[in-house]
Every structure is written in C-alpha cells, then in structure tokens.
N, C-alpha and C positions, 0 to 999 in steps of 0.2 A: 709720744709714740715713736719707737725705733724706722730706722730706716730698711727698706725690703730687705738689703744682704745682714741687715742685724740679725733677721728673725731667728730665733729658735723656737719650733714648734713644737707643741705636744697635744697630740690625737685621743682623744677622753672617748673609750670602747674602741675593741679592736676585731669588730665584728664583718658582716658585708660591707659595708662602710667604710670602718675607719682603718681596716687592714690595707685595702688599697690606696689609701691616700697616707698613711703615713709610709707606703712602699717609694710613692712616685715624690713625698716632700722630700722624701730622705738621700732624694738622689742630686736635689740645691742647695738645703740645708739642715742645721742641726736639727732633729728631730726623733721624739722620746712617743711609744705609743705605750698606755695607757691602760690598762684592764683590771675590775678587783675579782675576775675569775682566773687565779691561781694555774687551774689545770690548762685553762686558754692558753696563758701565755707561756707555760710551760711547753706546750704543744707547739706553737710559734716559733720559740725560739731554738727547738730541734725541728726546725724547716719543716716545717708541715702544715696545710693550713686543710681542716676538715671541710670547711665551708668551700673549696674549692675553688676560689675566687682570685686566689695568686698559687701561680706555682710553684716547685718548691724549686727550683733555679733561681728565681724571680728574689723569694725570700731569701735563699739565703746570700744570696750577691748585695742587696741589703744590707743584710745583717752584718756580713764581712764589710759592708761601708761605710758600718757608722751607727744604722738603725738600732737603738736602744729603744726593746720590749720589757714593761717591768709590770707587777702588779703594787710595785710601793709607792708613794705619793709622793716621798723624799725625791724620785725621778724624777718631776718635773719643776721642781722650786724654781729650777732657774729659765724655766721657759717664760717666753713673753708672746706668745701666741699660742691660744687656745680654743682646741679645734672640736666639740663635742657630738658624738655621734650615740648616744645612747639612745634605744628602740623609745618609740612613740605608741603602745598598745591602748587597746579601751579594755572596759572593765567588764566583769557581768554585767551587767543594765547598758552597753555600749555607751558608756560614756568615756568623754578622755581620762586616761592614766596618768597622767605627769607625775607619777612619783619617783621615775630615773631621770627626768629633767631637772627635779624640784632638789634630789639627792647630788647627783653630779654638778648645778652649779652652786650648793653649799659646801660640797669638795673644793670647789675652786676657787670661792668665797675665802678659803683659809688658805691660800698659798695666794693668791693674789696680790700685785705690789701697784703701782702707780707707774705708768703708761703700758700697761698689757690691751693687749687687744682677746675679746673671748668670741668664739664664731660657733652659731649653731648654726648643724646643719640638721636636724634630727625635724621631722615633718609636724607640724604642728598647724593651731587655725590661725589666720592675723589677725599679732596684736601680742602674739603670746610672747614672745621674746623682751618685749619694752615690757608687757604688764604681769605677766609672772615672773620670768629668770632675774629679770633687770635687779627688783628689789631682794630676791632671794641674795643679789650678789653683792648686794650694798651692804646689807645687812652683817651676811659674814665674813665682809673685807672691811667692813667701817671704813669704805671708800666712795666716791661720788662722781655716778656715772656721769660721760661725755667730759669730767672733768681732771679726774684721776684714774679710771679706765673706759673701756669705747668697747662697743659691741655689733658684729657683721651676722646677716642670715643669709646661708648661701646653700639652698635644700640639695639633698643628697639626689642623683637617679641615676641611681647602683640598680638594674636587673640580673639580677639572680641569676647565673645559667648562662648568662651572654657570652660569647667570649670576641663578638663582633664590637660590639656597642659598649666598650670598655671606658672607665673611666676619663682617661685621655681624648676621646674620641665623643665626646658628650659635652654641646655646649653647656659653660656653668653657670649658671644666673648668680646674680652677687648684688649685695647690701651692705650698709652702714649706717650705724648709730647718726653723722653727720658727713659733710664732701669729704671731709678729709678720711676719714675713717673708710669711707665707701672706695673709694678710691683707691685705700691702700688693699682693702680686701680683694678688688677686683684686680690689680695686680700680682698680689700675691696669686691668686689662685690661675691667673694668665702664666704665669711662669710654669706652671705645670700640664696646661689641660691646651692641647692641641688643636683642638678644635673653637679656642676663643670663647668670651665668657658674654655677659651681657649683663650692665650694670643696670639693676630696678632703681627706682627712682626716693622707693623708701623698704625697711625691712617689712614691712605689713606687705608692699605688694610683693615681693620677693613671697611670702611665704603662701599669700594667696596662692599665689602663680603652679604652686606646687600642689596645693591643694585641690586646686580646679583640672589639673593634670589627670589625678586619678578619679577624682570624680568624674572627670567628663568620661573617659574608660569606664567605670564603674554601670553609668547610663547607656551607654551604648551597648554593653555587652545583656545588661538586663533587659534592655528591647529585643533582643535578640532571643533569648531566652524564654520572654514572654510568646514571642513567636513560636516558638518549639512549643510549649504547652498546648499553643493553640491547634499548631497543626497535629501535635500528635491528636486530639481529638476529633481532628479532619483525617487522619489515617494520611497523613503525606508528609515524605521524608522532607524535614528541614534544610538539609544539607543541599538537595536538587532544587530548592528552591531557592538558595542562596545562590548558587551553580549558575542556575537563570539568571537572579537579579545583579549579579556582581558583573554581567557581560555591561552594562552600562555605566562609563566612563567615571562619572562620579558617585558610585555607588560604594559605600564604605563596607567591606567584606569583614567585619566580626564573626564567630561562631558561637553557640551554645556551650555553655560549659559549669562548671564551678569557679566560683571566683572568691579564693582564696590569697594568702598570703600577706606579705608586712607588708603591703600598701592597699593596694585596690580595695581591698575587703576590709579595712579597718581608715584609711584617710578621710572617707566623704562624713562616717561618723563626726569628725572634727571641726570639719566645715560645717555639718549642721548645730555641732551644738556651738559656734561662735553668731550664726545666723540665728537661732535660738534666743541666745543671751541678748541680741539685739530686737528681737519683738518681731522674727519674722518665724512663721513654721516653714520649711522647706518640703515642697510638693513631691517635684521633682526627683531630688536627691535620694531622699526617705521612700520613697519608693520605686525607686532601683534598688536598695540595699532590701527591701524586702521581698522581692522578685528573685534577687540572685540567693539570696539566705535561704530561699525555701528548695533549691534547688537540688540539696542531697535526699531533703526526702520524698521530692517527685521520682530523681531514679531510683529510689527502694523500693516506692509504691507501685511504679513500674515492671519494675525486677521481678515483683510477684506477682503479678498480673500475666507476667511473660509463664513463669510455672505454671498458672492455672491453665493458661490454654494451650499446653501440652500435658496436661494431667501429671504435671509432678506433682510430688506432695512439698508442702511450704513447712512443717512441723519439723525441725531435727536434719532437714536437707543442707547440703553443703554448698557453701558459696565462695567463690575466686575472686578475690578482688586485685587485682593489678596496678598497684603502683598507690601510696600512699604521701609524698611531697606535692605539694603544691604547684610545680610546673614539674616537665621533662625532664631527663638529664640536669637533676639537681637537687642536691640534700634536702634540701630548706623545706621544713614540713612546719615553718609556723604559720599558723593560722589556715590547715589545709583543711577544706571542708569535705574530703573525705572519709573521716570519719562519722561527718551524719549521714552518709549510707551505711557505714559499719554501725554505729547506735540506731538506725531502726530499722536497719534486717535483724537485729539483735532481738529485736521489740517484737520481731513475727516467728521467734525462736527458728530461725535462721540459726547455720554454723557457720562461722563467716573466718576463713581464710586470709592474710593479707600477705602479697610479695610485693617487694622492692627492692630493685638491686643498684639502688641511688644511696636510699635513707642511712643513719646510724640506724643500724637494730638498737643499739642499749639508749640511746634518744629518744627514740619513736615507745620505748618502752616504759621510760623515766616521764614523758611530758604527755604520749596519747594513751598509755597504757593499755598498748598494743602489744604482741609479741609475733612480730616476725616470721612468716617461714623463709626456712633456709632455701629448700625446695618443694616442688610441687610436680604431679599427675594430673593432668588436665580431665583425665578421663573420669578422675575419683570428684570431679564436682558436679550438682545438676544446671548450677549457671557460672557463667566467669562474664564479670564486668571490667571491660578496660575500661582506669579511671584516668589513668596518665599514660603520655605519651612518649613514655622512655623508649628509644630507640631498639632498645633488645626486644619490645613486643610486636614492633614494625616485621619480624622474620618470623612469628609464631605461627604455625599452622593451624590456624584457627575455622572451624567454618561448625553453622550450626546445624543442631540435628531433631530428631525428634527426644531425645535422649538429654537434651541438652540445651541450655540458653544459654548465647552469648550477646550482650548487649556493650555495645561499642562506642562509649561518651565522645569520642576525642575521632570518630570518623576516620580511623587510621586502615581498616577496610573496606575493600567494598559490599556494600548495599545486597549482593545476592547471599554472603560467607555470615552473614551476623543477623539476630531475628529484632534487631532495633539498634537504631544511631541517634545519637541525641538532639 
C-alpha cells in the first residue's frame, strides 16, 4: 500500500457523489473522475454541473488544477486508489439492484495492480462489500484480497439541495478491509473533510451505520404520516397538532409528506433484505416503507374528494400539480413519488398538469414520461396541489375558492388560503 502523498485517485461516477469529492481530492492530490456517460462528462468538463451540486467557479478552478474528467478507462490505469460511487437502486419487486456495483467493480477488476486500495462508498446492507464486490474483484484481477489489494467502506451523506451541510462539513465514517488499510482510509479522507471522520471498527459496521441512518428517517417520517391519515379522518389539521406537540423539548418535529428519493425511499429496502437473508422478517422497517409508499395515492384519493365537495366534476377536470423533484430547490427527481399522484389522478381521468422550475424538462421527460409546462394560469385549473416546496411557490397568490381546490402537501401556507394540508 502507497503512502497517503503517493495517492492517485480515481472517483468511479461522477454523480451527486463522486463530483464533489473528486472536486475537493483534486485539490491534495492526483485525481482522475470517472464516468461511462459520455454526455456527463462532456458537460463537466465545459464547467457546468446539472445536478447543481458544485458550482461552476468551483469546477472549473478544478479543472484548471489538475482534475482530470474522462469517460475512458485508459484514465485511470495508473491510479492506486479507487473511490466507487455508482447508485445503489432496488428493482420492481424492491429488491437490491447491485448490477452497477456488480459492473463497476469488474471495470476495476481489469485495471487493478497489486497494492491498490478500492473504497466503496455507494449505500449498500452489511456484508456486501466483503461478500459481493470483494470476489467480483478477485476474480477480474486474478489478485488476492487483504494480500495483493485492500478494500475501505466509507458511505456517501451527500443531501441533495444543501448547500449548508456540504461535503467538507459532514463528519465521514470510514472502514478497512484490516488496521492498516482502515487507517489509511480514515486518513485519507481526514485530509479532506473538515469536519473530522470517525473510524468503524469493521466495514460491515461502517455500512450498517449508514443504513440504519435512513432507516431510522424513513420510520420516523411514516409515524408521522400515519398520523395524518388518522387525523384527516378526525377532520384535524396535522400541522396544529404538530405545532402543539413540538412545544415539548424532546419532541422530534418531522412532517407528513412523500418520501422519495436516492436514499430514504429506497435504503431500508436493503437492510431488510440483509435481515431477510439472515432469518429475520423485519416489522418495523417493512412497515414504514409501506405507510410512506402509499402516500401519493392517499393525496389523489384526497384531491377528489376535495372536488366532490364542491361539486366540481372529477371526469376531463384539470389539475396543477407543482413541483415534481423529490425535495426543494433541486433537480434530482430520482425516485420522486410524485408521480403516483400524477398515475392516479390519471386513473380518475383527471387532466393533470405538472410545473417545475428545478427539474430538466427533457429528464423528467426521458425517465417519468412527463412533459412539462413551461407555463401555467392558475385560474384554468379546478385544483392545484403543491407538491414541493420550491421557493418560487412560497410568493404564489394562492388561496381557495368555491371554484377551486388547492391542497397544500408541504404546509408552505396557511390553514385559512388552502382547503387541505397534509
């Protein structure tokens, strides 16, 4: 194993993830980031990053320093630290995907030499890095882990949108294959991350740690949720009742909502099926994710309930839907469950609208097979649902009418302007 000023890194995806950390490696050492999307890194390296997650000052002072973005493999032969950040999704049947873990480390399997270091960071259950990647990389290096290469788990908690809670500023938990390997990993990544790291004691717990992160989020916000069902059918606003219960010092203040996105809504999947595999069913877990899942089409079934009782008609009626990413002020629409309000107001032959002035329109178009409006008349719909909490609908004059349903997920008005909050 090289010594920390030997390393040369190379960052495998150049996504939420691995764009900012191959920003802040590249500013100690050689470092090469990684992409086999073409148009990615072509976009990158004319300083622009869509995902909005470095600026384009940020990138391109980078770039002019050294940071080498390619989508050729040839780029990273001579790296000796390799930093993997490829998405972790589940499939239809929510099971894990590992087919860009299972890909990226038989990429790396063939360039791989004898004392490389490989580091996943990409979210996964424990165990998966020793008993899936480990042998993937044996295999296509015909090299012999802990002996001829060494392997660190150091999970990614990149949020989307922050621009508080930035990489630097987020302690990093860190792992190794053994002391020594643990060790250098947690060094390595102390060199960069401001806020100081915290070395696990093995990769499994290291990856637990991360897992049990969004989990535990995941549960919390589905109690939460659960509560909103309940009370809508007590006719009392959720929000006042949170209002109440949060004056009390240890009272953990979540809200109702959707919970989408690359973690929350797809991690605890993971953890249940490692707890699965080991002869347990998970109570718990599996039911927050079925609590929070069902939640777009409590507000559809909502939504029209709100028409009937102002005698609109629900056949061919037109509907506003607001804001289609997964949080705020933020592109990132994977895994947004707004679209199961858009699929089954669809299902009540609803005309269903969508505005976003986050998302890519030809994105949202290519993966939700959505199209966009550009613009919108508020007056030409009989409901508008704010779904997300982009700052441009915080100014909107919005207030309900007989004429009209607006039903307010995200609580961004008050209680008298909107005929339901979630």
């Amino acid at each position: 194993m090289q010594k920390l000023k030997d390393s040369k890194i190379a960052i495998i995806g150049l996504g939420y993830v691995g764009l900012p950390l191959a920003v802040e490696f590249s500013k100690k050492y050689s470092t090469v980031g990684f992409d086999i999307n073409k148009s990615r890194v072509n976009e990158l390296n004319h300083g622009s990053d869509s995902t909005l997650e470095v600026d384009g000052k940020s990138l391109k002072s980078a770039l002019d320093n050294g940071l080498t973005l390619s989508n050729n493999l040839e780029s990273i032969n001579s790296s000796n630290v390799f930093i993997v950040t490829v998405p972790t999704p589940i499939d239809k049947d929510k099971a894990p995907d590992l087919k860009p873990l299972q890909k990226a480390s038989e990429m790396l399997g063939a360039v791989l030499k004898k004392g490389d270091t490989i580091i996943y960071e990409s979210t996964t259950y424990p165990g998966c890095t020793e008993e899936f990647c480990v042998p993937i990389l044996e295999t296509s290096s015909q090299l012999k882990y802990n002996e001829d290469f060494y392997c660190g788990y150091s999970p990614e908690r990149i949020n989307p949108g922050d621009k508080k809670n930035t990489l630097t500023k987020i302690i990093k938990v860190t792992s190794g294959s053994n002391p020594k390997t643990a060790s250098f990993v947690d060094s390595l990544y102390d060199s960069i991350i401001e806020a100081g790291t915290h070395l696990a004691p093995s990769m499994a717990v290291a990856e637990a740690s991360k897992a049990i992160e969004n989990a535990q989020r995941d549960v919390n916000i589905s109690f939460i949720n659960e509560l909103s069902l309940i009370f809508d059918r007590l006719n009392i606003d959720t929000r006042e009742v949170l209002d109440a219960a949060s004056t009390k010092w240890n009272f953990l203040n979540y809200t109702p909502g959707l919970v989408g996105g690359h973690c929350i809504g797809v991690d605890p999947y993971y953890l249940a099926h490692k707890a699965q595999s080991a002869g347990y069913e998970p109570q718990v877990i599996l039911s927050g994710r079925r609590v929070n899942d069902a939640m777009g089409i409590h507000v559809a079934s909502t939504f029209i309930k709100l028409l009937v009782s102002k005698n609109l008609p629900i056949k061919k009626s037109k509907a506003l839907i607001l804001g289609i990413t997964f949080k705020e002020n933020c592109p990132d629409i994977r895994n947004t469950r707004v679209i199961d309000i858009v699929d089954e107001l669809i299902q009540y032959n609803v005309q269903v609208d969508v505005y976003d002035p986050c998302a890519d329109f030809h994105k949202v178009k290519k993966e939700l097979k959505i199209e966009l409006i550009e613009t919108y008349k508020l007056s030409d719909y009989s409901g508008v649902i704010i779904a997300v909490a982009h700052t441009e609908f915080h100014a909107l004059n919005l207030k309900s009418s007989y004429q009209q349903v607006i039903f307010d997920l995200k609580g961004i008005y008050p209680k008298s302007h909107v005929d339901k909050r979630l």
